[in-house]
DRENDO-1510 file (C-alpha; in Angstrom, 1 decimal, always signed):
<recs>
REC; n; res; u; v; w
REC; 1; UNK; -24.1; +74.5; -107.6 .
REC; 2; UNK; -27.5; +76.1; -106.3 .
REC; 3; UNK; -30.5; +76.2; -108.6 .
REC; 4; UNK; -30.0; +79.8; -108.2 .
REC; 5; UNK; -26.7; +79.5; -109.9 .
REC; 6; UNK; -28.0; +77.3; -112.4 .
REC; 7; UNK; -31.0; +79.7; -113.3 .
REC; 8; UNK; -29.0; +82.0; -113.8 .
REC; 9; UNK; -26.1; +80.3; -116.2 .
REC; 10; UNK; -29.7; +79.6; -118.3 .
REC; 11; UNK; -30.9; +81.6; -121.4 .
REC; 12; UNK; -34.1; +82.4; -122.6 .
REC; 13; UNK; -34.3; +79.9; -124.7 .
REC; 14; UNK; -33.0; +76.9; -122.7 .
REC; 15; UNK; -35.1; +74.2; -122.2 .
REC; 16; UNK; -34.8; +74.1; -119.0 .
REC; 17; UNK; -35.2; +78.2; -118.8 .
REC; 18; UNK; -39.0; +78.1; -117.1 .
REC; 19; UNK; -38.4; +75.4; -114.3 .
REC; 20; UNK; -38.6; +76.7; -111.2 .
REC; 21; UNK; -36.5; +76.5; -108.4 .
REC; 22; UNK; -37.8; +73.2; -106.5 .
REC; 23; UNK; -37.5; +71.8; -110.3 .
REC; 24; UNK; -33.9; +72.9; -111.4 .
REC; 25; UNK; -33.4; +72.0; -107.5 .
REC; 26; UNK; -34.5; +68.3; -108.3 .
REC; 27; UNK; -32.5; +68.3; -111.8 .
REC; 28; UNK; -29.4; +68.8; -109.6 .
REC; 29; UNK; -30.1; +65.9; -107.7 .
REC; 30; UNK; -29.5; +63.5; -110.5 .
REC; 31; UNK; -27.1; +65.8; -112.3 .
REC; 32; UNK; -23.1; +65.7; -111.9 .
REC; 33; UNK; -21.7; +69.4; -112.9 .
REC; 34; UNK; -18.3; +69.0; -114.9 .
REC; 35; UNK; -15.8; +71.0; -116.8 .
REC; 36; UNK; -14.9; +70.0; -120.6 .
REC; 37; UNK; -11.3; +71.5; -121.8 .
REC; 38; UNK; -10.9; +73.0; -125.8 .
REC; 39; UNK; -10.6; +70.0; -128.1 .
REC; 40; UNK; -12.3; +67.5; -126.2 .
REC; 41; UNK; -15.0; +65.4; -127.6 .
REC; 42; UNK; -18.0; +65.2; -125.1 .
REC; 43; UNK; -20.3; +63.0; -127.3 .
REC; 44; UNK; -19.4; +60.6; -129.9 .
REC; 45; UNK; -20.9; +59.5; -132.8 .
REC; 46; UNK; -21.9; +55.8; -132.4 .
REC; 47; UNK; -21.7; +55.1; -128.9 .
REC; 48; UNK; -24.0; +54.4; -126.6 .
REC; 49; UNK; -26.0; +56.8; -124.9 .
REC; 50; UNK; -26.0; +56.9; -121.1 .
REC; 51; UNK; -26.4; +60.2; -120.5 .
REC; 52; UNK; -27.6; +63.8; -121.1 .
REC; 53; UNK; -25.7; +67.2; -121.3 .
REC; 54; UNK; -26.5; +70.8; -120.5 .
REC; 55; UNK; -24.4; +73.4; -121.7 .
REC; 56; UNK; -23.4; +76.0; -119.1 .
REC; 57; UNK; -20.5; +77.7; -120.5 .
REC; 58; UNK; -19.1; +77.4; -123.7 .
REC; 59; UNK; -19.6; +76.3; -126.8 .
REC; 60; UNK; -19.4; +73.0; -128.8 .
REC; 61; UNK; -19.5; +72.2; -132.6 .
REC; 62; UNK; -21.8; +69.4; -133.2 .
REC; 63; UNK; -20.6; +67.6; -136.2 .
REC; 64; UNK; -21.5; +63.6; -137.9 .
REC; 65; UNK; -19.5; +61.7; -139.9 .
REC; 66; UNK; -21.0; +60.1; -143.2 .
REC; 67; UNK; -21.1; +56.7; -145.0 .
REC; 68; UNK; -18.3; +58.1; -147.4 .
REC; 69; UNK; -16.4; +59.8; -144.7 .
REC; 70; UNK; -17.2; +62.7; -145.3 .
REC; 71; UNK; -17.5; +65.2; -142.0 .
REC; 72; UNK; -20.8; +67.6; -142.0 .
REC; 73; UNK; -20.7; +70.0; -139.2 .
REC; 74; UNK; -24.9; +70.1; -137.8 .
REC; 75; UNK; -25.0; +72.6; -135.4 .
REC; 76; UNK; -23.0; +75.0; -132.6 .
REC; 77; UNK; -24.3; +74.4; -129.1 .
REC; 78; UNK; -24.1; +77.4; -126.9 .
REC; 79; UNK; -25.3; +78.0; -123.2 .
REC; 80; UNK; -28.5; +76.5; -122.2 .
REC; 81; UNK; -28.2; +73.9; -125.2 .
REC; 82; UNK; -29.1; +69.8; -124.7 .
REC; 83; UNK; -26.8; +67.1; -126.0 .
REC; 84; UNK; -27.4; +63.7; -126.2 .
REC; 85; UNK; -31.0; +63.5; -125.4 .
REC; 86; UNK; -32.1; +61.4; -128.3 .
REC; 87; UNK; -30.2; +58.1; -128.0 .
REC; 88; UNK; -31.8; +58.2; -124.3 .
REC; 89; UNK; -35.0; +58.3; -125.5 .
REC; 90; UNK; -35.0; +55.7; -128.3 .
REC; 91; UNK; -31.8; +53.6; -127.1 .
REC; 92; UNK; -30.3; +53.9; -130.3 .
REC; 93; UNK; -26.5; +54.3; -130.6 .
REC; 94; UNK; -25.5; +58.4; -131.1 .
REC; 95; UNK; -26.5; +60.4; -134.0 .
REC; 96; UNK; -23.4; +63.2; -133.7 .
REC; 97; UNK; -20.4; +64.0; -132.0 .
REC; 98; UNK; -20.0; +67.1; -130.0 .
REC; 99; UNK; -16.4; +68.8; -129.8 .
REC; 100; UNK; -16.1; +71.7; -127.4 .
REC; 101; UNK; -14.3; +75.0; -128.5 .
REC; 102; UNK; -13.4; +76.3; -125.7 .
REC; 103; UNK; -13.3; +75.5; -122.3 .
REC; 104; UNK; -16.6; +75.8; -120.6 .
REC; 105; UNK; -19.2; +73.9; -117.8 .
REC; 106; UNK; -21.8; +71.6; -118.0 .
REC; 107; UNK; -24.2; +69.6; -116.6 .
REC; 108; UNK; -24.5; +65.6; -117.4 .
REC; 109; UNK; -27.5; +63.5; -116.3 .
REC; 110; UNK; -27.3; +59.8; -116.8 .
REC; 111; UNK; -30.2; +58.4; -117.9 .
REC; 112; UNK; -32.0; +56.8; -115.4 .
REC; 113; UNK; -32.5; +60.1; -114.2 .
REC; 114; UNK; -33.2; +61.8; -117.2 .
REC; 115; UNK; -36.1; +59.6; -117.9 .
REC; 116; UNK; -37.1; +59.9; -114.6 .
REC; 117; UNK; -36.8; +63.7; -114.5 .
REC; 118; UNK; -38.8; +64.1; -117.7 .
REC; 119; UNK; -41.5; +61.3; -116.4 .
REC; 120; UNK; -42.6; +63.7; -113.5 .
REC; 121; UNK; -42.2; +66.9; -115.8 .
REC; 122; UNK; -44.5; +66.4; -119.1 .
REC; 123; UNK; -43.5; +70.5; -119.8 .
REC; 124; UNK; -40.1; +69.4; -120.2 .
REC; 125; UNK; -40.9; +66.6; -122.0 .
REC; 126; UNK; -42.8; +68.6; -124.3 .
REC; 127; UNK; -40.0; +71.5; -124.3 .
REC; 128; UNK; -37.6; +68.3; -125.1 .
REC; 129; UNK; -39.5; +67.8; -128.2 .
REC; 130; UNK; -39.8; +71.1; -129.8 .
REC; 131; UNK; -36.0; +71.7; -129.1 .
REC; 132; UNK; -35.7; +68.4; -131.2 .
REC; 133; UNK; -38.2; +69.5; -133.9 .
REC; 134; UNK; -36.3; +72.7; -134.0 .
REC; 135; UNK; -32.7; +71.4; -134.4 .
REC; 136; UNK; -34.1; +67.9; -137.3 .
REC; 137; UNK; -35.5; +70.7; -139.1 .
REC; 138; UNK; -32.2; +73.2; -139.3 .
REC; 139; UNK; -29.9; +69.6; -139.5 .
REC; 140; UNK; -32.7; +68.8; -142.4 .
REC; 141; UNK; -31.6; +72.6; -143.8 .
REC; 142; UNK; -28.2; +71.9; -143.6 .
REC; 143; UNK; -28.0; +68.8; -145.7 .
REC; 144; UNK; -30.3; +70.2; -148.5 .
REC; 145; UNK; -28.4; +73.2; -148.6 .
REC; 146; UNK; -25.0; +70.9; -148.8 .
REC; 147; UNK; -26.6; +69.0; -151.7 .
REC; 148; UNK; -28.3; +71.4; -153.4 .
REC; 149; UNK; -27.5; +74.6; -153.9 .
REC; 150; UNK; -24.1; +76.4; -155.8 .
REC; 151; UNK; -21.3; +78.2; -153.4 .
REC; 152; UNK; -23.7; +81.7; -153.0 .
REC; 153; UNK; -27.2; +80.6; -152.2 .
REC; 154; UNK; -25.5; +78.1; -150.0 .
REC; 155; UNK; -23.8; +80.7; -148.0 .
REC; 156; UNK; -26.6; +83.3; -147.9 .
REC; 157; UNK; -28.6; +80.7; -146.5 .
REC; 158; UNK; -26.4; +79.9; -143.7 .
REC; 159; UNK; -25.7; +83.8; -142.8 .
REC; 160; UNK; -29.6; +84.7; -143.0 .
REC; 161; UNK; -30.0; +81.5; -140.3 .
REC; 162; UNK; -27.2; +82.6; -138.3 .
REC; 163; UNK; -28.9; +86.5; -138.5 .
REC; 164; UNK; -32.2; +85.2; -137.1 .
REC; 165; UNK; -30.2; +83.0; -134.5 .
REC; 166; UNK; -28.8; +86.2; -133.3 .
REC; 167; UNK; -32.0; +88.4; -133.1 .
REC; 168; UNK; -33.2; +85.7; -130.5 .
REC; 169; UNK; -30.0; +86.0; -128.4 .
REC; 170; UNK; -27.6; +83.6; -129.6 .
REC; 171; UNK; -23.9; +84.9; -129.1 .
REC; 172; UNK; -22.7; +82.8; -131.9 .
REC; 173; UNK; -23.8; +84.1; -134.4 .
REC; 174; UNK; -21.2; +87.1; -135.0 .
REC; 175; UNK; -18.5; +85.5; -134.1 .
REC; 176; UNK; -17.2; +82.5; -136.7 .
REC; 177; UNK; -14.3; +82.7; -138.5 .
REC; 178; UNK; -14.3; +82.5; -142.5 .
REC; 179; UNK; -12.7; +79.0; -142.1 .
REC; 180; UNK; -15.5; +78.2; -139.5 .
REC; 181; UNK; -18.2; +79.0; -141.9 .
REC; 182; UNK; -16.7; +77.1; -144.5 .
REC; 183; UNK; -16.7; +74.2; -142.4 .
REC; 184; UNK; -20.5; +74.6; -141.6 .
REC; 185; UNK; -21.6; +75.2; -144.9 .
REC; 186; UNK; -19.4; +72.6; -146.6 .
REC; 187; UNK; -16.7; +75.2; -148.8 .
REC; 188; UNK; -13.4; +76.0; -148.8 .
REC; 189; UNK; -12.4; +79.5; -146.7 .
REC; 190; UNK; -11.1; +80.4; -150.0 .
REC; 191; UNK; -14.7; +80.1; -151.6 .
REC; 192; UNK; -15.7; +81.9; -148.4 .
REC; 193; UNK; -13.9; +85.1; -149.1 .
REC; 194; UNK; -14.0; +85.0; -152.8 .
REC; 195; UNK; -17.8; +85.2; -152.6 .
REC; 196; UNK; -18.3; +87.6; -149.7 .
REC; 197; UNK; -15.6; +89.6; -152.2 .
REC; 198; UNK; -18.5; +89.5; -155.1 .
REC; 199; UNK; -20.8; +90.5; -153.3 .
REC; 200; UNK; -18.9; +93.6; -151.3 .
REC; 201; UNK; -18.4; +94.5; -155.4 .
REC; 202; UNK; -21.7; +94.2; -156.3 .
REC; 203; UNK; -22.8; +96.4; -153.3 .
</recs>
C-alpha cells in the first residue's frame, strides 16, 4: 500500500487524516496491512498490548466485559478509527475487546513503532489524545445512560448520539439493526420496538 492509497481509505475525521504524505509514508514503514474476516476478535479484553490498529475497511463493535459478567457494548469503530492505543501508552493490560462485523482491512503497528511514530509527531500525539478524550467521554455516556435512566430516555439518548455521529460523516449511524441497538443501549429488541411503537403513536 502507497500513502496515496492509504490517504485515501482515510476520513475526515481520522487521526491520521492531516499527515501528509512523507508522514503516512513513514507510518507504513512500521505498519503491517492485514485483513480481519466477520466474527473475529482483533483485540481482546485483558491481554497485553503490543500493538496498535487502524481501521481501513469495515467495521468493529467495541465491547468490555464486567466484574459480574455482564457484556457492555462501548463503541462501533468505522474507517479511519484507532484501536488499541491506550494499553501502549500506559502498559496496562486492554481495556475492551474489538469484534469485527464484517470483513474489512487494517493497519497494525507494534509498539515500538507506535511510540516511536508518535515521539517524532507531537500533532499526532495531540490528535491521539483528543480521539481518547472523545471516546472516555461517550464510554463515560454509555455507562450513565445504562445505570441511570428508564428504557425511553435511554434510547433517545443513544439515537440523538448516533444522529450527530452521522451529520459528521459516520456511515454507521443509519444502519443498526433493532437487535443491534438493543445490544448498545443495554435492552431487549423487544423493548426496542415496543418503544419506537409509542412513540410512532404518540406522533
Amino acid at each position: 500500500m502507497t500513502a496515496t492509497e492509504l490517504a485515501a481509505l482515510l476520513p475526515p475525521h481520522s487521526v491520521f487524516a492531516e499527515c501528509s504524505e512523507a508522514e503516512l509514508t513513514e507510518l507504513l514503514r512500521v505498519a503491517t496491512l492485514q485483513t480481519m474476516k466477520a466474527g473475529e476478535t482483533i483485540l481482546e479484553q485483558g491481554e497485553e498490548g503490543d500493538a496498535m490498529l487502524l481501521l481501513l475497511e469495515g467495521v468493529a463493535r467495541v465491547w468490555m466485559v464486567t466484574s459480574n459478567g455482564r457484556e457492555i457494548i462501548l463503541d462501533y469503530a468505522e474507517p479511519g478509527s484507532v484501536l488499541g492505543e491506550i494499553a501502549l501508552l500506559d502498559g496496562e493490560p486492554r481495556t475492551a475487546s474489538a469484534t469485527a462485523l464484517w470483513k474489512g482491512r487494517l493497519l497494525r503497528v507494534k509498539k515500538r513503532g507506535f511510540l516511536a511514530f508518535v515521539e517524532d509527531h507531537p500533532k499526532i500525539a495531540m490528535a491521539l489524545l483528543r480521539d481518547m478524550a472523545r471516546r472516555l467521554r461517550e464510554s463515560d455516556t454509555t455507562i450513565e445512560t445504562d445505570r441511570a435512566y428508564a428504557t425511553g430516555p435511554r434510547l433517545a439518548r443513544f439515537l440523538k448520539r448516533l444522529t450527530e455521529q452521522k451529520a459528521h460523516g459516520h456511515r454507521l449511524a443509519g444502519d443498526l439493526s433493532q437487535s443491534e441497538l438493543g445490544n448498545f443501549v443495554g435492552i431487549s429488541r423487544e423493548n426496542i420496538n415496543r418503544q419506537l411503537s409509542v412513540w410512532a403513536g404518540a406522533g
